[in-house]
VOPAGU-2260 file (C-alpha; in pm, 1 decimal, decimal comma):
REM VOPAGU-2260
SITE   aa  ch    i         X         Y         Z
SITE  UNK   A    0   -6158,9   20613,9   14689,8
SITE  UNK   A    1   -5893,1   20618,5   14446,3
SITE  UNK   A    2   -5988,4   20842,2   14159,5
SITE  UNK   A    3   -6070,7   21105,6   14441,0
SITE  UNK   A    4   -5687,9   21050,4   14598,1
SITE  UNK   A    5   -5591,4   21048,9   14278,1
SITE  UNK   A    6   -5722,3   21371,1   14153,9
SITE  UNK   A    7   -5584,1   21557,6   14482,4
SITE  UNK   A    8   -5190,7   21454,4   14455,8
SITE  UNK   A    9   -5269,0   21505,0   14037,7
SITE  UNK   A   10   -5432,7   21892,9   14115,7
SITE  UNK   A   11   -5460,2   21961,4   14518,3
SITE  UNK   A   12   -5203,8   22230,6   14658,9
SITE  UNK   A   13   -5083,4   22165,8   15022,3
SITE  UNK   A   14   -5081,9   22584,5   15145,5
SITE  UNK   A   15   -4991,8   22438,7   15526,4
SITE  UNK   A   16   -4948,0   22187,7   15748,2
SITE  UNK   A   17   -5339,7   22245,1   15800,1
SITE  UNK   A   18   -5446,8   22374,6   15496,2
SITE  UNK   A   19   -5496,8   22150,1   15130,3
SITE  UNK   A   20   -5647,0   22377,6   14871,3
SITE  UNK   A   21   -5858,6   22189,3   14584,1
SITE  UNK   A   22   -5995,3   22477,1   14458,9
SITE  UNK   A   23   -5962,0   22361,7   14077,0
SITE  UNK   A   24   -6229,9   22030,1   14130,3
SITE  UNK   A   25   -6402,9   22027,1   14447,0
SITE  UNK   A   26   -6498,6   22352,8   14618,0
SITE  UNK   A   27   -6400,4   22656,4   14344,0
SITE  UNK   A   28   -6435,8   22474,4   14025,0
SITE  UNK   A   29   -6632,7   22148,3   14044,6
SITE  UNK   A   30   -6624,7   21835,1   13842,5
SITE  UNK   A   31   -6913,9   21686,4   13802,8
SITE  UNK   A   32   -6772,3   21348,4   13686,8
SITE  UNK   A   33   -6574,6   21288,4   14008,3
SITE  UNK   A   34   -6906,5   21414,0   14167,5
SITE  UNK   A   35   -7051,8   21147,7   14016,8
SITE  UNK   A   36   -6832,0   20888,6   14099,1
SITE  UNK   A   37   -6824,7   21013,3   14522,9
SITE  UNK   A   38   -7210,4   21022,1   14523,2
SITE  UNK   A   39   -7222,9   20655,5   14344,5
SITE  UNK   A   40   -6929,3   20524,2   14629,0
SITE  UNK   A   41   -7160,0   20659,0   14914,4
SITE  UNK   A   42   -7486,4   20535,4   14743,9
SITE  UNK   A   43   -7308,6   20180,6   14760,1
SITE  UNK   A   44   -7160,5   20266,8   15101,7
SITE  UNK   A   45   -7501,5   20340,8   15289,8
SITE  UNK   A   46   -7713,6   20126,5   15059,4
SITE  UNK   A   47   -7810,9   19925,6   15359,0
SITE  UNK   A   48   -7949,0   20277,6   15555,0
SITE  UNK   A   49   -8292,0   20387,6   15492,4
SITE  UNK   A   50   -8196,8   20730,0   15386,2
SITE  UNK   A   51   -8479,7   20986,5   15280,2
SITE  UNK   A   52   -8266,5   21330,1   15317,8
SITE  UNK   A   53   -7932,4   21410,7   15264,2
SITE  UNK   A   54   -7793,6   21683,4   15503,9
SITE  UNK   A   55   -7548,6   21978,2   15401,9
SITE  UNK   A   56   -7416,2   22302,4   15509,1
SITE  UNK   A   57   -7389,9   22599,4   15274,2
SITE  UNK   A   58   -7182,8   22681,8   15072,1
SITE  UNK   A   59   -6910,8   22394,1   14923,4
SITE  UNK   A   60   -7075,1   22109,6   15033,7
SITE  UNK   A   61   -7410,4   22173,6   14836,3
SITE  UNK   A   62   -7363,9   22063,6   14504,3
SITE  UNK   A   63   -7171,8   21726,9   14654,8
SITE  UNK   A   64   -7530,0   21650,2   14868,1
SITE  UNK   A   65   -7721,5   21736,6   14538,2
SITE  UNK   A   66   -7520,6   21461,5   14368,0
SITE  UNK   A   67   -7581,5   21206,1   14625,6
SITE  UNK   A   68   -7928,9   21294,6   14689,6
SITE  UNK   A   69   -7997,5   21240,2   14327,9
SITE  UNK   A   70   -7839,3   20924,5   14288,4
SITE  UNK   A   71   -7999,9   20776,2   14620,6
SITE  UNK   A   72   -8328,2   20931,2   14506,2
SITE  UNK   A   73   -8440,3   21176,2   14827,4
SITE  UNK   A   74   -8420,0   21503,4   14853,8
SITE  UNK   A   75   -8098,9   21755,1   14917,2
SITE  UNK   A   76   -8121,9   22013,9   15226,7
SITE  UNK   A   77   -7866,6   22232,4   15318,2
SITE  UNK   A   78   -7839,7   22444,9   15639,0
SITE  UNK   A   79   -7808,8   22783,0   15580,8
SITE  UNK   A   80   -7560,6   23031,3   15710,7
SITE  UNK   A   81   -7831,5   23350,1   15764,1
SITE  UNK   A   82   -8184,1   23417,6   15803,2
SITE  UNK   A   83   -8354,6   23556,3   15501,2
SITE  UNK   A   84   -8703,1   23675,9   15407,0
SITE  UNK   A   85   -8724,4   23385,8   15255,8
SITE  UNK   A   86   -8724,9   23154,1   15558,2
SITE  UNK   A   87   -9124,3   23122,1   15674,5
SITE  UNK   A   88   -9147,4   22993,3   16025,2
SITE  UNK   A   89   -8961,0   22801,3   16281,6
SITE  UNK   A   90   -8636,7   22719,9   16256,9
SITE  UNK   A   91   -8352,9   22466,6   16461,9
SITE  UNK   A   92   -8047,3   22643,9   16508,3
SITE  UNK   A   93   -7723,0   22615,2   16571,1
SITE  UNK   A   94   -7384,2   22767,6   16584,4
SITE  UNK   A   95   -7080,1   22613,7   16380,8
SITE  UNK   A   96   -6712,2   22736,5   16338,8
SITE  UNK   A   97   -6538,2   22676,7   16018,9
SITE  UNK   A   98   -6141,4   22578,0   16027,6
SITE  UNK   A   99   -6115,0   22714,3   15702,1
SITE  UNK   A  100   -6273,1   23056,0   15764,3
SITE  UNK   A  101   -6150,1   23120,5   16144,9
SITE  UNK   A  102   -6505,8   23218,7   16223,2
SITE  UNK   A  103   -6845,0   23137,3   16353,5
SITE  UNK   A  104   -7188,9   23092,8   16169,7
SITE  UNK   A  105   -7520,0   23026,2   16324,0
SITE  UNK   A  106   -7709,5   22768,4   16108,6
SITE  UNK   A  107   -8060,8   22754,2   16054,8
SITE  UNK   A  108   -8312,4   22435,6   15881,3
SITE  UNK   A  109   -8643,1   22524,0   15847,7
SITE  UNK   A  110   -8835,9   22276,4   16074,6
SITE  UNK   A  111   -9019,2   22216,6   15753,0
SITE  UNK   A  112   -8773,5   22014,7   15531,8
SITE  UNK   A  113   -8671,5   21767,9   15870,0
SITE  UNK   A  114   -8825,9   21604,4   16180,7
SITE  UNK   A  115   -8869,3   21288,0   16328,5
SITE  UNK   A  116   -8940,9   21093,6   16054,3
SITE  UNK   A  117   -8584,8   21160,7   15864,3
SITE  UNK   A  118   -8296,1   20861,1   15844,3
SITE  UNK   A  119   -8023,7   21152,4   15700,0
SITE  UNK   A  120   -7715,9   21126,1   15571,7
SITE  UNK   A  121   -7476,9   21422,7   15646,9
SITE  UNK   A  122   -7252,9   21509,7   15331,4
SITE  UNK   A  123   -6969,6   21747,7   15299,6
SITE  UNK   A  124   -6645,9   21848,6   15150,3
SITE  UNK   A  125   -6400,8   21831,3   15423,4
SITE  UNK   A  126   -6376,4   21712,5   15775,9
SITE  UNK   A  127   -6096,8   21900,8   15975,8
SITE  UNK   A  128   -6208,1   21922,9   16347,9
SITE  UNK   A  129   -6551,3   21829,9   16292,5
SITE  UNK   A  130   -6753,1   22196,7   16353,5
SITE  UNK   A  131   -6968,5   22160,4   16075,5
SITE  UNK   A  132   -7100,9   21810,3   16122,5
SITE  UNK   A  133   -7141,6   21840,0   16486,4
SITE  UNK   A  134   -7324,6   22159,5   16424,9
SITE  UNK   A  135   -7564,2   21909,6   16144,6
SITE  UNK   A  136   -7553,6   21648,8   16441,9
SITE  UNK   A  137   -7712,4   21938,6   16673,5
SITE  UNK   A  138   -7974,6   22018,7   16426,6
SITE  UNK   A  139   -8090,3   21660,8   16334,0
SITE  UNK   A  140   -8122,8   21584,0   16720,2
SITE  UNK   A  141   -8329,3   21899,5   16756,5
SITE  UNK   A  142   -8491,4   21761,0   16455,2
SITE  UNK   A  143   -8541,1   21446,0   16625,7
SITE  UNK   A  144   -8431,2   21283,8   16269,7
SITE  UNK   A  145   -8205,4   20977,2   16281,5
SITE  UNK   A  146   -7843,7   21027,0   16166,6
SITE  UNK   A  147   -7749,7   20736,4   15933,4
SITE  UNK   A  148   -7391,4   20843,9   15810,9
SITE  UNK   A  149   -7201,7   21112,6   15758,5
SITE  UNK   A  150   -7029,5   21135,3   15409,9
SITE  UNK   A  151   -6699,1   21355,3   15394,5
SITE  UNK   A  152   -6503,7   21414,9   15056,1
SITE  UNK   A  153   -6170,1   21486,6   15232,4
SITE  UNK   A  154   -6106,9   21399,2   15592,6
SITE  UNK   A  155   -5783,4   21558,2   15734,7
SITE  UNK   A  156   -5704,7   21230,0   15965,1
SITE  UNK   A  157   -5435,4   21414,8   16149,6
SITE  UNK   A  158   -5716,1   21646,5   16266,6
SITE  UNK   A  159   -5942,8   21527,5   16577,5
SITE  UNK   A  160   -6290,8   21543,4   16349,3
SITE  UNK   A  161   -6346,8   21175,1   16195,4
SITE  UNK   A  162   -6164,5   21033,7   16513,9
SITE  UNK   A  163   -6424,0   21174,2   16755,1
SITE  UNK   A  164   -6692,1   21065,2   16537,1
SITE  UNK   A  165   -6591,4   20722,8   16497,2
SITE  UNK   A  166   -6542,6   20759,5   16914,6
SITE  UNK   A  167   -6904,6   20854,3   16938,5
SITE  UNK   A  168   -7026,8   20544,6   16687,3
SITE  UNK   A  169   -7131,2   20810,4   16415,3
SITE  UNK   A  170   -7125,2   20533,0   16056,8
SITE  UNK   A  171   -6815,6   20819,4   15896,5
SITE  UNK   A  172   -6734,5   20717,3   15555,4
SITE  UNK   A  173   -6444,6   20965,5   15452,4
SITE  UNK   A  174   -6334,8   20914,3   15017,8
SITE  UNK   A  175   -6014,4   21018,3   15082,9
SITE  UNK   A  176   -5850,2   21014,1   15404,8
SITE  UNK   A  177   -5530,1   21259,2   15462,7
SITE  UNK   A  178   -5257,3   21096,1   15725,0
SITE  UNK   A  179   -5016,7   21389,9   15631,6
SITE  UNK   A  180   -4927,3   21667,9   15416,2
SITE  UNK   A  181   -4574,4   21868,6   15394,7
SITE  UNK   A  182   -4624,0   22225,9   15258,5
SITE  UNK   A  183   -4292,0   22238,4   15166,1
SITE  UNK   A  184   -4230,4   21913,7   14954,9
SITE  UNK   A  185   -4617,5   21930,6   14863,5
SITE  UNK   A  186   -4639,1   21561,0   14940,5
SITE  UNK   A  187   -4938,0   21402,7   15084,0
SITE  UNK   A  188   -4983,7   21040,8   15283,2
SITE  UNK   A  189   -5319,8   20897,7   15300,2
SITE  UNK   A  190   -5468,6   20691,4   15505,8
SITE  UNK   A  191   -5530,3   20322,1   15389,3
């Protein structure tokens, strides 16, 4: 997706080899525009899926799933990163690391808001090694819910994430895909 590449070389800061920070529109500031246009590309993307949930994991990738949830017309659920007293009954659960963080999180969905009867489509900001959509991929299969596409922002391609998705025949349609970035020239190479 262009204006999404765009807006990265225009405002994204390359902080390693590993690590692209895009604080200012995606995951610190948002813009709901650009929003906009990502959850309209992935409406046309999957328009031939019979989606009825979108699938995220809290925190960043939230308001992107309530953008494409609205404009494919089902409803938003995120997977959240502790139990609260809020959470009534049984849960799936899983256990996800984050590349960004350096740290674990169990997950919890309320077996509630998705079972058997879900086509899903996983949405998040980033893809690095994959954690938090296999984690998603664990929960929908407890679920018993059909995974229709996953959704990523910004895939790092020189990670092993989208590549063992796209191994395992998971439908990965990544805006922006990241061949290389040099923290000290600040350049970036995507993937065409």
């Amino acid at each position: 997706m262009r204006l999404l590449e765009e807006r990265i070389l225009k405002d994204g800061v390359v902080k390693s080899d590993g690590v692209l920070k895009v604080g200012s529109f995606l995951n610190h500031q948002m813009d709901p525009k650009l929003f906009e246009a990502m959850a309209l590309q992935w409406k046309q993307d999957f328009a031939d899926a019979p989606i009825n949930k979108v699938l995220t994991i809290e925190a960043s990738g939230i308001s992107l799933a309530i953008m494409a949830a609205r404009e494919i017309g089902v409803p938003a659920v995120f997977a959240k990163k502790s139990q609260s007293i809020n959470i009534d009954g049984e849960v799936y659960s899983t256990q996800i690391q984050s590349f960004t963080h350096r740290r674990s999180y169990d997950v919890i969905v309320e077996k509630n808001v998705l079972d058997s009867n879900d086509h899903v489509l996983i949405i998040d900001d980033f893809m690095a090694n994959g954690w938090a959509v296999d984690g998603l991929l664990d929960i929908c299969d407890q679920a018993g819910a059909t995974v229709e596409g996953v959704g990523i922002a910004i895939e790092k391609g020189f990670q092993p994430g989208g590549e063992k998705l796209r191994l395992l025949g998971v439908r990965l349609d990544s805006l922006a895909i990241i061949e290389s970035m040099d923290p000290v020239t600040g350049e970036i190479v995507f993937r065409h």
